[in-house]
C-alpha positions in Angstrom: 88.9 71.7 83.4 87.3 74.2 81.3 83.5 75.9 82.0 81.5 77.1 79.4 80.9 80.9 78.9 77.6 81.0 81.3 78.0 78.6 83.9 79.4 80.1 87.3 83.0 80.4 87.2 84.0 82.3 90.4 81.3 82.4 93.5 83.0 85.0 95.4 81.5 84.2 99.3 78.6 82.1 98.0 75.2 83.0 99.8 75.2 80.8 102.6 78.7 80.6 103.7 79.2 80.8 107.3 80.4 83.4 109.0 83.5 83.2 106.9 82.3 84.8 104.2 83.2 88.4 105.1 81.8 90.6 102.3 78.8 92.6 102.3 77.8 91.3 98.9 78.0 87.6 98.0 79.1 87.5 94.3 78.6 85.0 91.8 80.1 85.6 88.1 81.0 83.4 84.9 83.8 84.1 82.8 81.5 86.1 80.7 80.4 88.3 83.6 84.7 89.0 84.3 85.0 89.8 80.7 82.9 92.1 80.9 84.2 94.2 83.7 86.9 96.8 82.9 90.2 94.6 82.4 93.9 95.0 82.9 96.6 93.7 80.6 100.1 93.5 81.6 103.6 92.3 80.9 105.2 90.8 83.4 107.7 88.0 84.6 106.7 85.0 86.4 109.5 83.5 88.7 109.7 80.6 90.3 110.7 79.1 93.3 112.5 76.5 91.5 115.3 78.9 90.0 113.4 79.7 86.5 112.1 82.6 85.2 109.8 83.4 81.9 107.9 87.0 80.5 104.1 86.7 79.8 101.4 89.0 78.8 98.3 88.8 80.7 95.2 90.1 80.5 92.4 89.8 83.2 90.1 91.8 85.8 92.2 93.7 88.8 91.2 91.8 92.3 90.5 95.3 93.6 87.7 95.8 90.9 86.2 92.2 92.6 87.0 93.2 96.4 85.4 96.9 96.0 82.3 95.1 94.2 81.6 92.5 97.2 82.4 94.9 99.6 84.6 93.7 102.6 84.2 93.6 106.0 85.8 95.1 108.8 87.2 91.7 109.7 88.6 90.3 106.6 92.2 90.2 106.6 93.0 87.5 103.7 91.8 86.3 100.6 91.3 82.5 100.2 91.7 81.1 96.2 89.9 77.3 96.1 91.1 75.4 93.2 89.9 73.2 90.8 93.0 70.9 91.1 92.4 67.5 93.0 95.2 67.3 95.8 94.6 63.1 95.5 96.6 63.7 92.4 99.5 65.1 94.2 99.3 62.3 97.5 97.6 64.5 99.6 93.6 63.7 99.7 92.6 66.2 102.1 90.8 68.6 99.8 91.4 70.4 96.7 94.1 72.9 96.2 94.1 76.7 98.0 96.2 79.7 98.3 96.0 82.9 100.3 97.0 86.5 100.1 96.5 89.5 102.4 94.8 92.8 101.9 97.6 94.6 100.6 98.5 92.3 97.8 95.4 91.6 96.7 94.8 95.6 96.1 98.1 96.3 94.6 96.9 97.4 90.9 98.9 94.4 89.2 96.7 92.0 91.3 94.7 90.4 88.9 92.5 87.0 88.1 93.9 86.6 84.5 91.9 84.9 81.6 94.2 85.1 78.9 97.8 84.8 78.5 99.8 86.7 75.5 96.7 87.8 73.9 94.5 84.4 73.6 92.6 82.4 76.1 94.3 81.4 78.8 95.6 77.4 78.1 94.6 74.8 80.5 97.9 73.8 81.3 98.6 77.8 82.8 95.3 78.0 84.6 92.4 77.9 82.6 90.0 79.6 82.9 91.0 81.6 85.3 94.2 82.0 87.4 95.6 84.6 89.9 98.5 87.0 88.9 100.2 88.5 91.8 103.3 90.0 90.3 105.0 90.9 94.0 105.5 87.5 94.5 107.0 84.1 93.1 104.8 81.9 91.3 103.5 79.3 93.5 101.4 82.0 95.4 99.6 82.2 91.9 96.7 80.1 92.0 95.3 78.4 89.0 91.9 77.2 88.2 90.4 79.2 90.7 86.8 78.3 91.2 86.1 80.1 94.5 87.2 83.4 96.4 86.9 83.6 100.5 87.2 86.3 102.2 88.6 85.5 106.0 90.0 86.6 109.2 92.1 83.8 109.5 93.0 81.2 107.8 94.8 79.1 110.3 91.3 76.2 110.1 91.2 76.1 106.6 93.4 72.6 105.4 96.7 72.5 107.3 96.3 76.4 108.9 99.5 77.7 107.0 97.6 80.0 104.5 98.1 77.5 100.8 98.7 74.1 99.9 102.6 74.8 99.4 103.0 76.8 102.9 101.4 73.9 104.4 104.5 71.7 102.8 106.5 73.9 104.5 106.8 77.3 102.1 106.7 80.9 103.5 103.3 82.2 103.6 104.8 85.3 101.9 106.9 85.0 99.0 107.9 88.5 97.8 110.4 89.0 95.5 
């Protein structure tokens, strides 16, 4: 799924949330908006859970940038990613795909919500348009097609309590490497 350049891309704690929404100032932003914001680009390596490992070079907006923008609250301890991917497709039709990370991660400076990969648009099949970069930790923490950014104090009512769609499979909440 691909949005065009001015149609919301990311609604970070949409107006109206409930008291989940723990920022001072809902956001909403296109892909335009993020490219417009100061960027990072880095070279990294992406490894998985599964034994593989590969190099990339990614390019997107630094979480922090986002996070210092909407302003937390005291309370928020973890930050929700809401997906675009349809968890009917993968025999599990409770919602649609999530992933969490805590404070610390998601203000390390190589946090970032990457729109392109090795210097063109980020491909469909590796997130488009916008995917999560989280180089502390192995891949299945980084969410793709992210469509929505929560801010919470806990995430133990949000699908199956465990914090992502993999940790609620059974995964560690935190996968550092």
């Amino acid at each position: 799924m691909c949005l065009g350049e001015g149609r919301q891309l990311v609604a970070l704690d949409r107006v109206g949330q409930d008291a989940l929404g723990l920022v001072g100032q809902p956001l909403e932003l296109s892909l335009r908006d993020l490219r417009a914001m100061p960027a990072r680009t880095q070279i990294t390596r992406h490894d998985c859970v599964e034994g593989w490992s590969c190099i990339g070079k990614w390019t997107g907006v630094p979480l922090m940038a986002l996070l210092d923008k909407a302003g937390l609250k005291p309370s928020a301890r973890y930050i929700v990613f809401y997906c675009a991917d349809d968890l009917g497709e993968t025999g599990d039709d409770s919602g649609r795909y999530y992933e969490s990370v805590g404070l610390q991660d998601a203000f390390h400076p190589q946090t970032i919500l990457a729109y392109e990969m090795n210097g063109a648009a980020l491909p469909i099949p590796h997130g488009a348009p916008l995917r999560l970069r989280l180089e502390r930790q192995l891949g299945y923490k980084m969410a793709k097609y992210i469509m929505h950014i929560e801010l919470v104090e806990s995430f133990a009512n949000i699908e199956g309590g465990n914090g992502g769609y993999w940790e609620d499979q059974g995964y560690q909440w935190y996968a550092g490497i």
